[in-house]
C-alpha positions as CSV (number, residue, x, y, z in Angstrom):
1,X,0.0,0.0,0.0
2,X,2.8,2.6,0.7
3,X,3.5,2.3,-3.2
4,X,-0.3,3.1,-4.0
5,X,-0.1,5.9,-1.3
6,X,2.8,8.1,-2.4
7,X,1.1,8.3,-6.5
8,X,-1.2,10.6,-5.9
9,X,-2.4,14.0,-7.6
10,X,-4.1,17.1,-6.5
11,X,-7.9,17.8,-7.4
12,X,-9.0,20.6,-10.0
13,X,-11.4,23.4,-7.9
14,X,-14.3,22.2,-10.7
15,X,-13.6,18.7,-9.6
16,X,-14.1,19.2,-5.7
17,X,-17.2,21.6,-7.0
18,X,-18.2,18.2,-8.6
19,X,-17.6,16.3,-5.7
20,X,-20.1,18.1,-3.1
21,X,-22.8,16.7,-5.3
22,X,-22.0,13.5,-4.1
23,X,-24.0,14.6,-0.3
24,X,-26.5,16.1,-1.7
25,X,-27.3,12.9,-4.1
26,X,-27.3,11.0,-0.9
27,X,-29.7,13.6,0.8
28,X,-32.2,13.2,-2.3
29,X,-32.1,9.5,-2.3
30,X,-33.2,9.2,1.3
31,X,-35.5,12.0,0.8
32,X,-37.2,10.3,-2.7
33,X,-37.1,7.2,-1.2
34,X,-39.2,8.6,2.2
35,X,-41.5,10.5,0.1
36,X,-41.9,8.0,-2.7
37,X,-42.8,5.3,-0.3
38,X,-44.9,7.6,1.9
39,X,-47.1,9.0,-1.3
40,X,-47.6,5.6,-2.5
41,X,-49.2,4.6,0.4
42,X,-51.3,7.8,1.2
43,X,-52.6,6.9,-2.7
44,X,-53.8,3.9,-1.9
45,X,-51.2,2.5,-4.3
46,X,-50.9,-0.6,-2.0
47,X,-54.2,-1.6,-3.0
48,X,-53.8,-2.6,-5.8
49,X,-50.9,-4.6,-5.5
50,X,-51.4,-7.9,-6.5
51,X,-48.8,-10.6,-4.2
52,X,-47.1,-11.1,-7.7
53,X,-46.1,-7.6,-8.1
54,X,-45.0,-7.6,-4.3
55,X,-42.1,-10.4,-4.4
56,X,-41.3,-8.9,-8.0
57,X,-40.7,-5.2,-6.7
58,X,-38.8,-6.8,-3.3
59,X,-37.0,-9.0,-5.8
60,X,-35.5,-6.3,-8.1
61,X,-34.8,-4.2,-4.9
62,X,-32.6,-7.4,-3.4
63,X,-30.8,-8.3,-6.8
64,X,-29.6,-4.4,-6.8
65,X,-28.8,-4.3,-3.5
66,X,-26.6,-7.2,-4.0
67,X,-25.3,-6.1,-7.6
68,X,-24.4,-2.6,-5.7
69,X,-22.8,-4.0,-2.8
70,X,-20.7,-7.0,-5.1
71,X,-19.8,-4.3,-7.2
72,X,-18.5,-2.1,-3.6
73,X,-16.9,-4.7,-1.9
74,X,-15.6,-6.8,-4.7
75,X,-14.6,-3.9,-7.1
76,X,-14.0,-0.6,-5.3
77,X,-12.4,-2.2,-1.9
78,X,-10.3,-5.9,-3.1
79,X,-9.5,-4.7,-6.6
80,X,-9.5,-0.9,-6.7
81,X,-8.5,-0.2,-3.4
82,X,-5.8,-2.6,-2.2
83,X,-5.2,-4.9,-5.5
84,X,-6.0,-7.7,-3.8
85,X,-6.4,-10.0,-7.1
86,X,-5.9,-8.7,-10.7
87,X,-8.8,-8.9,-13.3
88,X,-9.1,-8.2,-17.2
89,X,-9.4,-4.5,-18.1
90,X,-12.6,-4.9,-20.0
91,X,-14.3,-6.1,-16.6
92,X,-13.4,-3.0,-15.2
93,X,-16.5,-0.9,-17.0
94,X,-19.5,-2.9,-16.3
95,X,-18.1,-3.3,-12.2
96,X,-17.4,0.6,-11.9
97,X,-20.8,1.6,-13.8
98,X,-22.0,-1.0,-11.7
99,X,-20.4,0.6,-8.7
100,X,-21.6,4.0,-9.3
101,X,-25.3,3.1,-9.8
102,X,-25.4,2.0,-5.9
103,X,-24.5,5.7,-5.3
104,X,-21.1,5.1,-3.8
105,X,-19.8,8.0,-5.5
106,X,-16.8,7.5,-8.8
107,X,-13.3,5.0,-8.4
108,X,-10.7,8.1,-7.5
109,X,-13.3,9.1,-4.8
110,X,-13.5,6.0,-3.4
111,X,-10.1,5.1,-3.5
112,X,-8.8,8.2,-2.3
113,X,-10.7,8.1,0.9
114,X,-9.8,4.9,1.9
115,X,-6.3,4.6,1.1
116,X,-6.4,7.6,3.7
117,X,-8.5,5.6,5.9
118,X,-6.2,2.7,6.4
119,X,-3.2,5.3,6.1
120,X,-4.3,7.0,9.4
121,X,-6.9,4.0,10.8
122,X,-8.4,5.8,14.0
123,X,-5.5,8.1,14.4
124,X,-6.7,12.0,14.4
125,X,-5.9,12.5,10.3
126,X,-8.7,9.8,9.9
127,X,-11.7,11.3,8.1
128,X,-14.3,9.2,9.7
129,X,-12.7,7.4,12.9
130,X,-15.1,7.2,15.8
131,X,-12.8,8.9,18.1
132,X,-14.6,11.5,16.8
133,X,-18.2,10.1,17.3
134,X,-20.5,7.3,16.3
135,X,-22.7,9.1,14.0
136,X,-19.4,11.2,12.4
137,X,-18.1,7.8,11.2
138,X,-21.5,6.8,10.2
139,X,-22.1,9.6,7.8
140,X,-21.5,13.5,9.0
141,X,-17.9,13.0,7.4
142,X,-19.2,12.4,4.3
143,X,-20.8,16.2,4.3
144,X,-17.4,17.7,5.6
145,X,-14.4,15.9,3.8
146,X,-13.2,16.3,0.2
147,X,-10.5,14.1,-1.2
148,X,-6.9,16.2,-0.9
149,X,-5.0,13.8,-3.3
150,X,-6.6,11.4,-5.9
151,X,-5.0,7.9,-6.9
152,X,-3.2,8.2,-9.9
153,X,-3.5,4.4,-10.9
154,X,-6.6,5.0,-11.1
155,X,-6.6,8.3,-12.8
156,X,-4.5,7.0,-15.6
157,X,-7.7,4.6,-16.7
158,X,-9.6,6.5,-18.6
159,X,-12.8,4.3,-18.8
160,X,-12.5,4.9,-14.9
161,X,-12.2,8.4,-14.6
162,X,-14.8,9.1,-16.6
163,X,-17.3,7.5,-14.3
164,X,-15.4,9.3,-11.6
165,X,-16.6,12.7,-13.3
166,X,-19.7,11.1,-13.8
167,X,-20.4,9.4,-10.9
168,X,-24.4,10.5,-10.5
169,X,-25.2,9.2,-14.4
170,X,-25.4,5.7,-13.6
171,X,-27.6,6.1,-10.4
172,X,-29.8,8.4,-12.9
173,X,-30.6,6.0,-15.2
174,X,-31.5,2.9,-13.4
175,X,-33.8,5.5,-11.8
176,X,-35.6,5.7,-14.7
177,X,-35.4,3.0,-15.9
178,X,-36.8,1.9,-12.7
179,X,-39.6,4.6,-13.1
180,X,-40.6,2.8,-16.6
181,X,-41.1,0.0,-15.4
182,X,-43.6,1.1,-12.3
183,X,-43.5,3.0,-9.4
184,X,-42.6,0.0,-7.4
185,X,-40.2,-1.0,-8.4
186,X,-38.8,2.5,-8.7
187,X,-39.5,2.3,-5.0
188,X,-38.0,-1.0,-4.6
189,X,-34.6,0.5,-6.0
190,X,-34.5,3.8,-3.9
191,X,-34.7,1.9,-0.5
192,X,-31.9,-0.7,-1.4
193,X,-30.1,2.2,-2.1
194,X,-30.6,3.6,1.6
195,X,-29.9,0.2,3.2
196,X,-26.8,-0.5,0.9
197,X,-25.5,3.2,1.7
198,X,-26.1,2.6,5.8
199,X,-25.0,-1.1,5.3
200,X,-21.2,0.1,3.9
201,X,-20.8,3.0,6.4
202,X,-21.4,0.4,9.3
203,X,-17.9,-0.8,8.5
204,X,-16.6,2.6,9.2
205,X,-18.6,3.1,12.5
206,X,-19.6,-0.2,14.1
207,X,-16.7,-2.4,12.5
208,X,-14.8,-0.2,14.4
209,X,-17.1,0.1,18.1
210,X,-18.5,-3.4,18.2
211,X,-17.0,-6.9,17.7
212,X,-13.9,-8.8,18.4
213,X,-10.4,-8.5,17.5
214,X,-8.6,-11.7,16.7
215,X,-5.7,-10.0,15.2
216,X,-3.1,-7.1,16.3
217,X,-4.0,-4.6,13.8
218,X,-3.1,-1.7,16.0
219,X,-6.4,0.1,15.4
220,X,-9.6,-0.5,16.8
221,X,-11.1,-2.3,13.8
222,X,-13.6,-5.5,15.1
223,X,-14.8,-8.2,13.2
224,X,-18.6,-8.1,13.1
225,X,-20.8,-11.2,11.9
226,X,-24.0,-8.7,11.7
227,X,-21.9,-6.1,9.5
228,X,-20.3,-8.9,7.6
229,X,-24.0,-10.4,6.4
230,X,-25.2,-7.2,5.6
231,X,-21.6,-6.5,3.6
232,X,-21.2,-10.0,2.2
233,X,-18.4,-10.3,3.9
234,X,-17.0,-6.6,4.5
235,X,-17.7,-6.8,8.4
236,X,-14.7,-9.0,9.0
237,X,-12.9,-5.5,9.2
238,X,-10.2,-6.7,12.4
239,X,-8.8,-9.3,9.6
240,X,-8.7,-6.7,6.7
241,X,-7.1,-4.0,8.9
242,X,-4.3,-6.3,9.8
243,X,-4.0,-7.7,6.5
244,X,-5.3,-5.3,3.9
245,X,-3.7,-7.0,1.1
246,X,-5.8,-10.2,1.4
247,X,-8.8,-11.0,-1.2
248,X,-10.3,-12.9,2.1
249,X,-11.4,-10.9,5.1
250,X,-13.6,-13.8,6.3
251,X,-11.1,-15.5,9.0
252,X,-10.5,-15.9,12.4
253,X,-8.3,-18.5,14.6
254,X,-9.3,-20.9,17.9
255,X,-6.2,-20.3,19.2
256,X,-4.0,-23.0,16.9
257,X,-5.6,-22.8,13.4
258,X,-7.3,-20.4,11.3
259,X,-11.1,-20.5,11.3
260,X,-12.7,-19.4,8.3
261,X,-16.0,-17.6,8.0
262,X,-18.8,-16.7,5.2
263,X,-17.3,-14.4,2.7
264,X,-19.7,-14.2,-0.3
265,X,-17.1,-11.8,-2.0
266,X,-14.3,-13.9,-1.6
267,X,-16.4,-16.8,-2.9
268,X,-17.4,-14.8,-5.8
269,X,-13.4,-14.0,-6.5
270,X,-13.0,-17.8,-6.1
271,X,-15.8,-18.5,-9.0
272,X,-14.7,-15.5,-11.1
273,X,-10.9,-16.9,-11.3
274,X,-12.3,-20.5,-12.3
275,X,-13.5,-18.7,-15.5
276,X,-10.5,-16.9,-15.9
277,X,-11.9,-13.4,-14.9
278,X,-10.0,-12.8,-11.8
279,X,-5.9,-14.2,-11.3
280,X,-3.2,-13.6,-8.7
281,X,-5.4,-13.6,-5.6
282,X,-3.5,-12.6,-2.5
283,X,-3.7,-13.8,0.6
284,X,-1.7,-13.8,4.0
285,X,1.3,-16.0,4.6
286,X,0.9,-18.7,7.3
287,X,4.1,-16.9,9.0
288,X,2.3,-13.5,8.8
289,X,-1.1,-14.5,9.9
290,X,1.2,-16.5,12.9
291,X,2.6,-13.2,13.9
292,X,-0.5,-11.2,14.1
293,X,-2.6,-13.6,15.8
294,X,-3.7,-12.2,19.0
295,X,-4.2,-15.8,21.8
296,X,-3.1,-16.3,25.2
297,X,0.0,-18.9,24.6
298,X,-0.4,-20.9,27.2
299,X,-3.9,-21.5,26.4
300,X,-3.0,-22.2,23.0
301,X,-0.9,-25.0,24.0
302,X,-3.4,-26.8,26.6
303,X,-5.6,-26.7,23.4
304,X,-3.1,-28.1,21.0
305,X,-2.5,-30.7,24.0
306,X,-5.8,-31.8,24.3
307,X,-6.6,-32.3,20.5
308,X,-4.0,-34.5,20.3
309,X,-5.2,-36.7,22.9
């Protein structure tokens, strides 16, 4: 990561002008999504509703919730963010326009704020540590903060900065597309947007309040089963802070040998690398993972002793 950190460029004035619509597009999705919902049922829409309709408007909602957060967690955090596997450049597009259409703002955004996160990681440079308060990690930073310096691996990738600069367009047009199709499922897509959005800053707040911490990472980062459902994996933050290079966050240890726990993006790295869409997937040595592992020695042995017998 110190590589990725010190390759880094300043922002243009029109492109941190750009960036403060990135708040306000949040504010107006939680805001369309209230209203939408709230209208619909002071219509009467629900009336007509047939159970059909229902599961198909819940349906769509789920499938972009979990498109949105693949495309986070898989995309913008393992690849982007800490190259934690390599993939082919033309899988880049459809992952960042994915990416972008779950409102999670363009790649150098992205990046740049969480390079800086795990640069600092609850020290007072941190833009959204908890040191400073619950609901500051959660989401106020997001309304104070601008990226000072932008990735320039990223910034070399055209295809990428482009959906950077236009990080709003793709949200926009599932919108309408959305609308097209009915106002449920319009509706449908504006609340998994507001659940995938409070799902991925849990990671930055509770990941980092609540939970265990089976490794020295030398941060407050906790591993939290809860956050990692929600996250498909993302709330195994202790591991990831310790080793931030690794395409598996879902792990743990008993004391002698590493535990493993659900990691639906990890799983879907595994699959994408059996059809040759995803190579050189990183993990953490057994001699690195040996040396963070936080156990009580002498415990370790009585439990080594006793599985032997």
């Amino acid at each position: 990561m110190t590589k990725l950190f010190s390759v880094q460029k300043t922002p243009s004035p029109t492109l941190r002008i750009l960036y403060r619509g990135g708040p306000i597009m949040q504010i107006s999705i939680h805001l369309l999504a209230i209203l939408s919902l709230g209208s619909y049922v002071w219509m009467g829409g629900w009336r007509g509703i047939t159970p059909g309709l229902l599961s198909s408007a819940v349906a769509y909602g789920v499938v972009w919730y979990i498109l949105g957060m693949f495309a986070t967690t898989l995309f913008y955090h393992r690849y982007l963010a800490h190259g934690s596997f390599k993939m082919p450049r033309l899988m880049q597009w459809p992952w960042a326009f994915l990416a972008a259409s779950a409102a999670m703002m363009g790649p150098s955004w992205w990046v740049s704020h969480h390079r800086h996160h795990h640069q600092y990681s609850d020290q007072p440079p941190d833009l959204h540590s908890p040191s400073r308060g619950f609901w500051w990690s959660h989401m106020i930073w997001l309304f104070t903060t601008q990226p000072q310096r932008l990735p320039l691996d990223i910034e070399r990738q055209r295809i990428l900065r482009l959906w950077d600069r236009l990080y709003f367009v793709p949200t926009l047009l599932i919108l309408l597309a959305s609308v097209a199709l009915g106002p449920e499922y319009a509706i449908a897509y504006l609340i998994s947007l507001v659940i995938l959005f409070h799902a991925v800053q849990c990671v930055n707040s509770v990941c980092h309040c609540f939970g265990t911490q089976p490794f020295d990472s030398r941060d407050n980062s906790r591993s939290n089963p809860w956050i990692a459902l929600l996250t498909l994996g993302e709330g195994f933050h202790n591991p990831h802070h310790t080793f931030s290079h690794s395409a598996r966050h879902g792990f743990s240890h008993d004391g002698y040998r590493v535990s493993l726990r659900p990691d639906p993006t990890f799983w879907l790295i595994q699959a994408l690398a059996q059809v040759g869409l995803a190579s050189d997937i990183r993990l953490p040595s057994l001699a690195q993972w040996q040396s963070k592992a936080r156990f009580d020695r002498r415990e370790m042995a009585n439990s080594y002793q006793n599985r032997q017998c």
